[in-house]
Every structure is written in structure tokens, then in C-alpha cells.
C-alpha positions in Angstrom: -18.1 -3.3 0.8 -14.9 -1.7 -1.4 -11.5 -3.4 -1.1 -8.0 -1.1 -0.1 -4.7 -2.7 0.5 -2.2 -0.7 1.2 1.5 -1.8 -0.2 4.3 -0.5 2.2 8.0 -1.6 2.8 8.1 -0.9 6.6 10.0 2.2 6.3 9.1 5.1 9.0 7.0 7.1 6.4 5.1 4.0 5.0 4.8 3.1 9.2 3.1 6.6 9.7 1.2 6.9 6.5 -0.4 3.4 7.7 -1.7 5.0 10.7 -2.9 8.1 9.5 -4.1 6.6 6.4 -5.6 3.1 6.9 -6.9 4.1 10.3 -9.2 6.3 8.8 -10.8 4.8 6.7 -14.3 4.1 7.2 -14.7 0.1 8.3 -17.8 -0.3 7.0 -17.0 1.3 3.8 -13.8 -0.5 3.5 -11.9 -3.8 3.8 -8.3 -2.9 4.2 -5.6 -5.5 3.6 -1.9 -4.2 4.4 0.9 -5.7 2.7 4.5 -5.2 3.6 6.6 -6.0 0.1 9.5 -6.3 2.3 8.5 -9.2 4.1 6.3 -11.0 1.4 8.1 -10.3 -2.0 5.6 -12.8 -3.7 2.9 -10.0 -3.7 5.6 -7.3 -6.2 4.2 -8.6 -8.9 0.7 -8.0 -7.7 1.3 -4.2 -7.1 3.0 -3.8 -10.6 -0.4 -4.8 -12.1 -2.4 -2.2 -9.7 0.1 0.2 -11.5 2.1 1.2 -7.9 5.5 2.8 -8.5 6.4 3.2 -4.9 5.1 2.7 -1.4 3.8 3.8 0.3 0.7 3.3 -2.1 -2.9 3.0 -1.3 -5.2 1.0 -3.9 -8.9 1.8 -3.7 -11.6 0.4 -5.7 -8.7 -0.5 -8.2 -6.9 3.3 -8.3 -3.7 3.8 -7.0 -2.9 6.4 -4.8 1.1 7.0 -4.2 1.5 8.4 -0.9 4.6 10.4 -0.3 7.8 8.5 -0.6 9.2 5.6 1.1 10.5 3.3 -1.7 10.7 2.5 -5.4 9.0 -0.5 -5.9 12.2 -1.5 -8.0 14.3 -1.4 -4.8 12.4 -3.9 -3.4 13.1 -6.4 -5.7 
């Protein structure tokens, strides 16, 4: 099984894109992990080094995928 996470900041786009998104994808395929940066900081550093620029930002089998725009990851430091 493939590991996602999927980086957001709790805006209303990163809110939608995680149900549209993450919802779809296959369970069996996929172990999903979400992380909201707003509420657990520790984990910025984490997203640099998957190369994620903004959220909302899907990470799958170690490419990232910038979804739309929420955030800069720079604002949430």
C-alpha cells in the first residue's frame, strides 16, 4: 500500500480540496494521512523536504502535487 498525506492550513479551499481529493482516493491503494500546518507547525519542516510550496498539496508516493491555492507555506510559519 502507497502513502498520501495531504498538507492543508484549514482554509475553505484546502477544506474542499480534502473532500474532493482525499475522499477519492482508492483505500486500498492508499493510506492517507492529513495534516493541518496550522494546528501542528512541527510538521513545516516536513513539507519543505517533500518540496510543497503551498497548501493545499497532496504528496503521493513521494511527488508533490500543489492543488490550487490556499496558502504559502511561508505564511504559515
Amino acid at each position: 500500500m502507497s502513502k498520501a498525506i495531504f498538507f492543508h492550513a484549514g482554509c475553505p479551499v484546502c477544506v474542499s480540496v480534502e473532500a474532493q481529493f482525499v475522499g477519492a482516493l482508492d483505500p486500498s491503494r492508499y493510506q492517507v494521512e492529513v495534516v493541518h500546518l496550522g494546528q501542528d507547525a512541527s510538521r513545516l519542516a516536513e513539507a519543505e523536504r517533500y518540496g510543497v510550496k503551498s497548501v493545499p498539496a497532496l504528496v503521493m508516493d513521494g511527488q508533490t502535487f500543489h492543488i490550487n491555492f490556499g496558502a504559502a507555506l511561508s505564511d504559515l510559519k
